[in-house]
C-alpha positions as CSV (number, residue, x, y, z in Angstrom):
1,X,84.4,109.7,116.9
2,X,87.3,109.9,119.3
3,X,89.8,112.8,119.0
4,X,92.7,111.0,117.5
5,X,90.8,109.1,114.8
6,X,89.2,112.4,113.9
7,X,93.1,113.6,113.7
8,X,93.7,111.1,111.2
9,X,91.0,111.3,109.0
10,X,92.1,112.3,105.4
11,X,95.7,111.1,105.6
12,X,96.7,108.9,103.0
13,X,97.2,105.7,103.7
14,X,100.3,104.0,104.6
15,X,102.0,101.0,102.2
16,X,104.5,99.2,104.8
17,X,105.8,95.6,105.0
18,X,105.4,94.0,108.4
19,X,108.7,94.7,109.6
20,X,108.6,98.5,109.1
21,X,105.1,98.5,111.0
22,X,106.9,96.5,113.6
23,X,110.4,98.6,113.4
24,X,108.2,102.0,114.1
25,X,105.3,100.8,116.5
26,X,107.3,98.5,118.8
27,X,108.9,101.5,120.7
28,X,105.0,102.7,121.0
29,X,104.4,100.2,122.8
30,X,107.2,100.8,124.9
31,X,107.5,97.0,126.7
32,X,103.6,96.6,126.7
33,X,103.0,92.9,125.4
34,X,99.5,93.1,124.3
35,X,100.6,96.3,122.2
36,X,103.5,94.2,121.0
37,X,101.2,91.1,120.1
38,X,98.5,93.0,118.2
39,X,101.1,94.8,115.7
40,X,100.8,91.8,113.4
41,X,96.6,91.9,113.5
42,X,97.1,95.6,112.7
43,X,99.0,94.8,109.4
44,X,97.2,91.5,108.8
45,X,93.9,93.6,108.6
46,X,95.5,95.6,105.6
47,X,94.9,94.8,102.3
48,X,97.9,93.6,100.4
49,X,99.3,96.2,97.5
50,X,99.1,95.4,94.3
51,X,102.9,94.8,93.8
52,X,103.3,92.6,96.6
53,X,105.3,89.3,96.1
54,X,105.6,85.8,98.1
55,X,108.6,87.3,100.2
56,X,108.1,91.2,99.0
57,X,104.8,91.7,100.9
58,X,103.1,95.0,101.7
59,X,100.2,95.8,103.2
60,X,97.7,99.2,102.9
61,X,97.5,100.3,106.5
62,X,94.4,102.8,106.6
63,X,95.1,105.4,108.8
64,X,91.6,105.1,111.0
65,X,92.7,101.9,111.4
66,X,96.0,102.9,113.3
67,X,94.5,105.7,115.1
68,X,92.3,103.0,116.8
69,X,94.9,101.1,117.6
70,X,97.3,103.7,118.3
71,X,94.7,105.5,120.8
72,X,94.1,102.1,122.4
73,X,97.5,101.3,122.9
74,X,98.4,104.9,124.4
75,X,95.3,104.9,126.5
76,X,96.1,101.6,128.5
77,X,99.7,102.8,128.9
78,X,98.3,106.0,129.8
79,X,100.5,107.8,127.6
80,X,99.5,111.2,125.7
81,X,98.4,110.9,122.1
82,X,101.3,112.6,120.9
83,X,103.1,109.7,120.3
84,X,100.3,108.8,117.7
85,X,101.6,111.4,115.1
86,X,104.9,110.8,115.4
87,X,104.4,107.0,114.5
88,X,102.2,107.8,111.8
89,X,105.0,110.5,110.3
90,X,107.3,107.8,110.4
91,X,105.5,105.3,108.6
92,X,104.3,107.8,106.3
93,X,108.4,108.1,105.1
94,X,108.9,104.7,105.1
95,X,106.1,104.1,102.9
96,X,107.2,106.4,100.4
């Protein structure tokens, strides 16, 4: 298991609409388009919550699941994993 997946194992998961995934990962991906395209097949692989609404839609991010992408993401970029918690600590508030 990779060092930033094993980081996020045991954090709670995140419940975030797609425009707060995209508001907090496209700065991630700093300009990088494949990043940029694969934010919505993130959140598409979430499960919906149980509240969400045609038009009020949230999604259950599981935080494996956006260490993966977050650790592929830095790697091609070549950027330190650092960045990883700090998007996660963000979404974490916004999905409060």
């Amino acid at each position: 298991m990779s060092e930033i997946v094993e980081r996020f194992r045991g954090m709670p998961p995140l419940m975030v609409s797609e425009a707060e995934l995209q508001s907090i990962l496209i700065p991630v991906t700093a300009g990088y388009p494949w990043g940029q395209g694969t934010i919505g097949d993130l959140y598409r692989m979430g499960a919906l919550t149980p509240d969400s609404t045609i038009g009020n839609e949230k999604r259950i991010i599981f935080p494996h699941m956006l260490a993966k992408w977050l650790e592929d993401v830095l790697a091609r970029q070549g950027r330190p994993l650092d960045g990883a918690a700090r998007a996660y600590n963000s979404l974490q508030e916004m999905s409060r």
